[in-house]
C-alpha positions in Angstrom: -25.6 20.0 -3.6 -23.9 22.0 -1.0 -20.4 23.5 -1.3 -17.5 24.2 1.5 -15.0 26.7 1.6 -12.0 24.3 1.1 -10.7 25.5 4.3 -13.6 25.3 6.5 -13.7 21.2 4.8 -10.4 21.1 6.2 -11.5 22.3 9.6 -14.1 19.9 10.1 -12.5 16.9 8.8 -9.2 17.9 11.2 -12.0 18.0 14.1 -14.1 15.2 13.3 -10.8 12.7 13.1 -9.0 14.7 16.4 -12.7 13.5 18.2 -11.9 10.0 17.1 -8.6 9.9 18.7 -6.5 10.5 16.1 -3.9 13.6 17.2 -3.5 17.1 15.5 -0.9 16.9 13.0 -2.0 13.3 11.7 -5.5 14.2 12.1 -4.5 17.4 9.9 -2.5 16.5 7.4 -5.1 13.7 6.8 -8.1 16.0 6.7 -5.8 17.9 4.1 -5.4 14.7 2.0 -9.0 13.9 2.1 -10.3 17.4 1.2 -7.2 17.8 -2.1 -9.7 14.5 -3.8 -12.7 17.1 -3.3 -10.9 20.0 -4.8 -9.3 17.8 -7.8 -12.9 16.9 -8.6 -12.9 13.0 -6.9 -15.6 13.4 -4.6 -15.3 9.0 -4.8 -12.0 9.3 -2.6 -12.7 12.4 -0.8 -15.3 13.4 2.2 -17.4 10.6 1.4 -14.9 8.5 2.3 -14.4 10.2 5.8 -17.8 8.3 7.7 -16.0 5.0 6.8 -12.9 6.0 8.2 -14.1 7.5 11.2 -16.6 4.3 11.9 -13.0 1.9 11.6 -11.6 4.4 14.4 -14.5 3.7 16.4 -15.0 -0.1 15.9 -10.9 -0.4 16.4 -10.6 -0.9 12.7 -7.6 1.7 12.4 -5.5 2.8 14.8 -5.7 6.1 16.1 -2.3 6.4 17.9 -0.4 4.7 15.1 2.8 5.3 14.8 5.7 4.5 12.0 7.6 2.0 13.0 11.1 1.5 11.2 11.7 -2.3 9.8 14.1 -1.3 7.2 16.7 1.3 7.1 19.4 1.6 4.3 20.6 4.7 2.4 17.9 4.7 -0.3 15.3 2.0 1.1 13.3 2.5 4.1 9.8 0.1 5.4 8.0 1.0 7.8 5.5 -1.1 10.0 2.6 1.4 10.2 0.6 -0.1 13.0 -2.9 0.1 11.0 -3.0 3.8 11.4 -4.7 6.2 8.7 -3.1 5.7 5.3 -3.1 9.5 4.0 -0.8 10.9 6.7 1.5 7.4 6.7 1.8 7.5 2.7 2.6 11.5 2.7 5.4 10.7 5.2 6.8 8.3 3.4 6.9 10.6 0.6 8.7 13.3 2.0 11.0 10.5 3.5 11.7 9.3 0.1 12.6 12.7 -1.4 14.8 13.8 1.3 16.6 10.8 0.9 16.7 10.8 -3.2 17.8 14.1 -3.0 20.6 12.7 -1.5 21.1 9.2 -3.3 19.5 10.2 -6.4 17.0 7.2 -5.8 15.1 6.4 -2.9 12.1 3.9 -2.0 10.3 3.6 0.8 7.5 1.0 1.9 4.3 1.0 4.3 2.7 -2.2 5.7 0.0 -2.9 7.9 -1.9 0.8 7.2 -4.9 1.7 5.3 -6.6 3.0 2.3 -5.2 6.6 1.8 -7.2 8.2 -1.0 -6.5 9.6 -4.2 -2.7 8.4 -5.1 -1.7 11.1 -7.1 -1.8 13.3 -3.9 1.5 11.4 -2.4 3.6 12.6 -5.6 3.3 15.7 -5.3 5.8 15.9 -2.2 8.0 14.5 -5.0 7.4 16.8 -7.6 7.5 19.6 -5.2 11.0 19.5 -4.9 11.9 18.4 -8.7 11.9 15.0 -8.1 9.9 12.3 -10.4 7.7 10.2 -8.2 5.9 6.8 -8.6 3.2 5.1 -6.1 1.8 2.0 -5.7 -1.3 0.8 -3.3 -3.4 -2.1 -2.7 -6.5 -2.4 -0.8 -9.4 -5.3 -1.1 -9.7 -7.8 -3.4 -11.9 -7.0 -6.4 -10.8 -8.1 -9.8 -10.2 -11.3 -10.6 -7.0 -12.7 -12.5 -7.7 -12.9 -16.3 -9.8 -15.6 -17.1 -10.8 -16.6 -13.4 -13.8 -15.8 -11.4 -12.7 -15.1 -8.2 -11.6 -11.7 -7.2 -7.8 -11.8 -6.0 -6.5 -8.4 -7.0 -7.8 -4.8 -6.4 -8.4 -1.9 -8.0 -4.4 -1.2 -7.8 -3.9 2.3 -8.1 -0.7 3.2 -9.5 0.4 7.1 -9.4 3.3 8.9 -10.7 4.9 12.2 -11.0 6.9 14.6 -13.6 8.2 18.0 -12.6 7.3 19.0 -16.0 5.4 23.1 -16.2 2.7 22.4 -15.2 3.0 19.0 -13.4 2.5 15.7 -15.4 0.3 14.3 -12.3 -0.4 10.4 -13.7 -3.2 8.9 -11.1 -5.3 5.6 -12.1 -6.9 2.6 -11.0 -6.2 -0.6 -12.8 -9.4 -1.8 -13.1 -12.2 -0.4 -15.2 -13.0 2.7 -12.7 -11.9 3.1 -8.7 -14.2 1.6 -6.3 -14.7 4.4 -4.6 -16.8 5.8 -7.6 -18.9 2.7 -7.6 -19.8 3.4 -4.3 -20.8 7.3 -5.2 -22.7 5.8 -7.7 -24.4 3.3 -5.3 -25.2 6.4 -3.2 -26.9 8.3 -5.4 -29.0 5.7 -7.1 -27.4 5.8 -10.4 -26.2 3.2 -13.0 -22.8 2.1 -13.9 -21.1 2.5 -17.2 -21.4 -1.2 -19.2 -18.7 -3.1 -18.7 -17.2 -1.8 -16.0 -18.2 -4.5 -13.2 -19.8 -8.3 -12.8 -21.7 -9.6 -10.3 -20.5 -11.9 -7.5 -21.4 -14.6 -9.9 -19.4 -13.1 -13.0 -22.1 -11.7 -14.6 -22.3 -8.3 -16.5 -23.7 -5.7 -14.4 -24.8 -2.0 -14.3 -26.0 -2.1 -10.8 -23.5 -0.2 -8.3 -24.9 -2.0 -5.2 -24.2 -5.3 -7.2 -21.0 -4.6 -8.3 -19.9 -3.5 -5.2 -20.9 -7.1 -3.6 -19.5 -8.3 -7.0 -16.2 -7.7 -8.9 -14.7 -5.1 -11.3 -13.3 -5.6 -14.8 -9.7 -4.9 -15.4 -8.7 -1.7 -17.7 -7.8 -2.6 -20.9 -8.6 -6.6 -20.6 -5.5 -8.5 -19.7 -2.8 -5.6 -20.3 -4.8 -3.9 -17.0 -4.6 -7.5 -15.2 -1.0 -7.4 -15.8 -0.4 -4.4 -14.5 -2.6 -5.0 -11.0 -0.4 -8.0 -10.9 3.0 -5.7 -10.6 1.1 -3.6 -8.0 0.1 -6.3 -6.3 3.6 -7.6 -6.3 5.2 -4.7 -5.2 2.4 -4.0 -2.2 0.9 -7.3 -0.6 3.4 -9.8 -1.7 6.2 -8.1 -0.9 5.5 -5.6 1.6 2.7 -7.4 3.1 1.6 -8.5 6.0 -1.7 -9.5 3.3 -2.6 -10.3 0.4 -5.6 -8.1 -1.6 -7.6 -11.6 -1.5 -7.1 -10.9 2.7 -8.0 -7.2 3.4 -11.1 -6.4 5.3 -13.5 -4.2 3.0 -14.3 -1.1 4.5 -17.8 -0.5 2.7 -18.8 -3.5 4.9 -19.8 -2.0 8.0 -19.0 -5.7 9.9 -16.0 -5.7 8.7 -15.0 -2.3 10.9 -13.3 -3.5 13.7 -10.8 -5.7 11.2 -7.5 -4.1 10.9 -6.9 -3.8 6.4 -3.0 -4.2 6.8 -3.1 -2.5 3.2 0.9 -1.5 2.3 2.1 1.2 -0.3 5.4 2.0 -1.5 6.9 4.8 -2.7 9.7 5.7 -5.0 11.3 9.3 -5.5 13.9 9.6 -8.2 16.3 12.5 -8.8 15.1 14.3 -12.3 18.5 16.4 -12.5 20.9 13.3 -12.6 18.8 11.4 -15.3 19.8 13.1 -18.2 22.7 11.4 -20.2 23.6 14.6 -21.8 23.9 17.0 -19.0 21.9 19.7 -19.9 18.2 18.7 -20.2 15.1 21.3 -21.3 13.2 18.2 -22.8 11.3 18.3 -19.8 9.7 22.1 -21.3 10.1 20.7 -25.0 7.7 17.7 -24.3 5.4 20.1 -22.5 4.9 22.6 -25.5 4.7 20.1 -28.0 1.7 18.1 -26.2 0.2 21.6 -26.0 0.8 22.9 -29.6 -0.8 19.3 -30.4 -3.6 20.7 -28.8 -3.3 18.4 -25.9 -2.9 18.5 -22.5 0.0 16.5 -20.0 -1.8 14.3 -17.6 -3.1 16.0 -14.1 -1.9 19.3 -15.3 -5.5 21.1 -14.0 -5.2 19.5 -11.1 -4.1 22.1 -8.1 -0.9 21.3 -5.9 -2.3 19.2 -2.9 0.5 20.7 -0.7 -0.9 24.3 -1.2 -4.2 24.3 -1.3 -6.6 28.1 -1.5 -8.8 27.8 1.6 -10.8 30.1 0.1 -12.0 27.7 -2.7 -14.7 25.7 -2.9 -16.1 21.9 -3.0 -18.8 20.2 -3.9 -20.5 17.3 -1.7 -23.6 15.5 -2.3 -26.7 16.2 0.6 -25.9 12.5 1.9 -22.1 13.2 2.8 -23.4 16.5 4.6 -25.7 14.7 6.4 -23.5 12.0 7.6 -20.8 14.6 8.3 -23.3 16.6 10.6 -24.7 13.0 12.2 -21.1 12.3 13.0 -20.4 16.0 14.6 -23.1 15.3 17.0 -22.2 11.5 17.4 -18.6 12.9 18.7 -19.8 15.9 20.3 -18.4 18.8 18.2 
């Protein structure tokens, strides 16, 4: 499989989305946001994703000249209406927007509606942790999981993300069903099967074909504990936030669905570490971190490499298939 110099990756995914319309910084802090999935090892969320993305761009799917517009504006909420422009640079905005006004408050949440999908969540913490902050994300996106006991899929994979200033970072980052989508379709792409019981067919039926689960639904993690959670995510993203439901938003594996804005909302919640404490003077934070390790465990997402500063000079993996299609597209947009 090839590999890319994390920051040529960069580079080319900057160019590839500035071709499409999108302009520089969003196209580059994007590219950035897509390439940190590569380099923590989620190839599901990372360049593979990018063809998608840049086919919605063309088909008028996403918007390339989004912009953030401000519905809500109080001390320590903010929402913004983000005009179905790229998720990754709208959710890392938000992030910094929530800090900078935690850091203030001691508590701050902010909200995006009407964007879309935005990769790996645990990347949009990290502008939390960054500054000593704990941070918690929510997202929604299609509708593939159905409520416990039904047979319809209302829910999606519901990522939910959050982050520790611990040393190193507790980095928390999963999807509420079974496994992320996104690595159903890598496994769909390269031909291979899924684990057993982590999807059904369209009809509810146990499968281990990727290209049928990916027409079909996925089970929920941990049975109905894993449903209940998807339903707080979903609360807090398409029911509140809005302007859709899961059950509503376009599926961007589905090349006819391309031109169909996803109106997919995230929120965002940065929290002020230092006033937590209720005695004042608080090293628990390093106390936790050496007992998980003299337990000879690890904290969560503690290998995983700070999104905001990433080595250009490491490398990435991709499969021959997302080269291809990343070389078919230079020439398609004339780079």
């Amino acid at each position: 499989m090839p590999t890319l110099k994390v920051g040529s990756a960069i580079a080319t995914a900057t160019s590839l989305l500035e071709a499409a319309g999108v302009p520089t910084q969003e196209a580059a802090t994007t590219a950035r946001c897509i390439v940190a999935s590569d380099r923590w090892g989620i190839g599901s969320h990372g360049l593979m994703r990018l063809p998608f993305y840049l086919s919605r761009l063309q088909a008028g799917g996403i918007n390339p000249k989004a912009k953030l517009n401000t519905v809500t504006d109080l001390p320590s909420l903010v929402v913004f209406d983000g005009e179905d422009g790229l998720g990754h640079w709208q959710l890392q905005k938000a992030s910094e927007i929530a800090s900078e006004r935690a850091m203030v408050n001691g508590i701050a949440a902010v909200g995006v509606g009407r964007s879309n999908h935005c990769g790996a969540l645990g990347i949009y913490v990290w502008p939390m942790i960054n500054r000593g902050l704990v941070g918690i994300a929510f997202s929604t996106g299609p509708a593939v999981m159905p409520p416990w006991g039904g047979n319809q899929s209302l829910l999606s994979t519901s990522p939910i993300a959050a982050g520790i200033p611990t040393n190193p970072p507790t980095v928390v980052d999963l999807a509420t069903s079974a496994v992320a989508r996104g690595k159903i379709q890598a496994k769909a792409q390269a031909g291979a099967e899924l684990e057993p019981g982590w999807a059904f067919t369209k009809d509810g039926a146990p499968t281990t074909d990727a290209k049928e689960a990916l027409a079909g639904m996925l089970a929920p993690l941990g049975g109905v504990k894993g449903y209940a959670i998807a339903v707080l995510v979903e609360s807090l993203t398409g029911m509140l936030i809005g302007p859709t439901l899961a059950k509503n938003i376009p599926d961007m594996f589905a090349a006819s669905q391309d031109a169909l804005p996803q109106q997919i909302s995230h929120f965002v919640i940065a929290i002020d570490a230092s006033k937590l404490s209720v005695d004042g003077n608080n090293s628990r934070t390093s106390e936790f971190a050496h007992e998980v390790n003299s337990a000879g465990g690890r904290l969560p997402g503690s290998n995983r490499v700070n999104p905001e500063n990433l080595n250009s000079g490491d490398e990435i993996t991709i499969t021959d298939q997302v080269s291809e299609q990343l070389k078919t597209w230079s020439t398609k947009l004339g780079i």
